[in-house]
C-alpha positions in Angstrom: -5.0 9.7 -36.5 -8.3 7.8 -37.8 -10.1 10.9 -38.8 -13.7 8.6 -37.8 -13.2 8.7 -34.3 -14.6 11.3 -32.5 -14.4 9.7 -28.9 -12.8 7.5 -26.9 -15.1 5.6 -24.5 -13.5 3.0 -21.6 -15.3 0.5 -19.0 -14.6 -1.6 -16.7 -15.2 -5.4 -17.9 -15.8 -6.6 -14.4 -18.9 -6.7 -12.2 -16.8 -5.4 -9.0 -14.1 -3.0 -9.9 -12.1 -0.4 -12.4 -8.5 -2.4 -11.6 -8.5 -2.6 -8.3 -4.9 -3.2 -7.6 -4.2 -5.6 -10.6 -1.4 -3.3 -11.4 0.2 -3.5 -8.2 -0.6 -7.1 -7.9 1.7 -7.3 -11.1 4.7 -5.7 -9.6 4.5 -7.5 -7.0 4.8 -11.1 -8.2 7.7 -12.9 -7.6 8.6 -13.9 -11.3 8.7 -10.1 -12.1 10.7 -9.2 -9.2 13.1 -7.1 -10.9 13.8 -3.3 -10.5 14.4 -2.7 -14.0 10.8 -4.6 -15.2 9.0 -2.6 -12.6 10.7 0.8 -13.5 9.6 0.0 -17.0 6.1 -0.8 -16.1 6.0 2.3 -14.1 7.2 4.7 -17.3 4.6 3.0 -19.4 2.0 3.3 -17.0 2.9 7.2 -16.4 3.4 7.6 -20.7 -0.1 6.1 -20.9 -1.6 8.7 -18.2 0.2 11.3 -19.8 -1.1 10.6 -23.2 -4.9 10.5 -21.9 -4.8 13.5 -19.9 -3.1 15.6 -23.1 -5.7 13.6 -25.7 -7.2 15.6 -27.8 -10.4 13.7 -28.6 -13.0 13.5 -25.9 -12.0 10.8 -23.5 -15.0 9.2 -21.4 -14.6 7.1 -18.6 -17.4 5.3 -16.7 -16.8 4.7 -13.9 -18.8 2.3 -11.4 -17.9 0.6 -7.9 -14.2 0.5 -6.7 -12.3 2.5 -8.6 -9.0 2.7 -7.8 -4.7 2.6 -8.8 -4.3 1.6 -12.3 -8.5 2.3 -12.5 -8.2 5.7 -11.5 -5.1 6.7 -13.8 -7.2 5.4 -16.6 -10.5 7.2 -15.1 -9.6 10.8 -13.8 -6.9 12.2 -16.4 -9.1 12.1 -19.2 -11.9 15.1 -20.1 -15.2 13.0 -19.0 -15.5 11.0 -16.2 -19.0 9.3 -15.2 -19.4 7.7 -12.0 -22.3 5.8 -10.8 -24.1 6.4 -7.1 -22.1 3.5 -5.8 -18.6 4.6 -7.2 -16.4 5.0 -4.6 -12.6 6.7 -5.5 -9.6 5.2 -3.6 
């Protein structure tokens, strides 16, 4: 609703990967090993992929190395994605 944005840009933050497998690492662990914390997770993730894919400012990913699980939901659904020669998609 900030009528100054005109973009949403996202990065990775780490020299090797766009969340490679943090997410599932997450659901994983044994003190969240509940069905109801990772069913919540899992509609929050899925809310969040839905929001970016139906966005309607330009949503820019880049995109560089691994890219992959929680990396590519917040990568592919949005309207720009720009991946580097050694991006690889998993």
């Amino acid at each position: 609703s900030d009528e100054k944005t005109q973009f949403i840009i996202i990065k990775s933050t780490g020299p090797k990967a766009f969340s490679a497998g943090g997410d599932l690492k997450i659901l994983t662990s044994t003190s969240l090993n509940s069905e109801n914390i990772r069913n919540t997770y899992l509609k929050d993730e899925y809310q969040l992929l839905y929001l970016i894919g139906t966005y309607k400012l330009p949503y820019v990913a880049l995109i560089n190395g691994i890219t992959m699980g929680g990396g590519c939901g917040l990568s592919i659904h949005g309207s720009f994605r720009i991946a580097t020669e050694i991006t690889t998609v998993a």
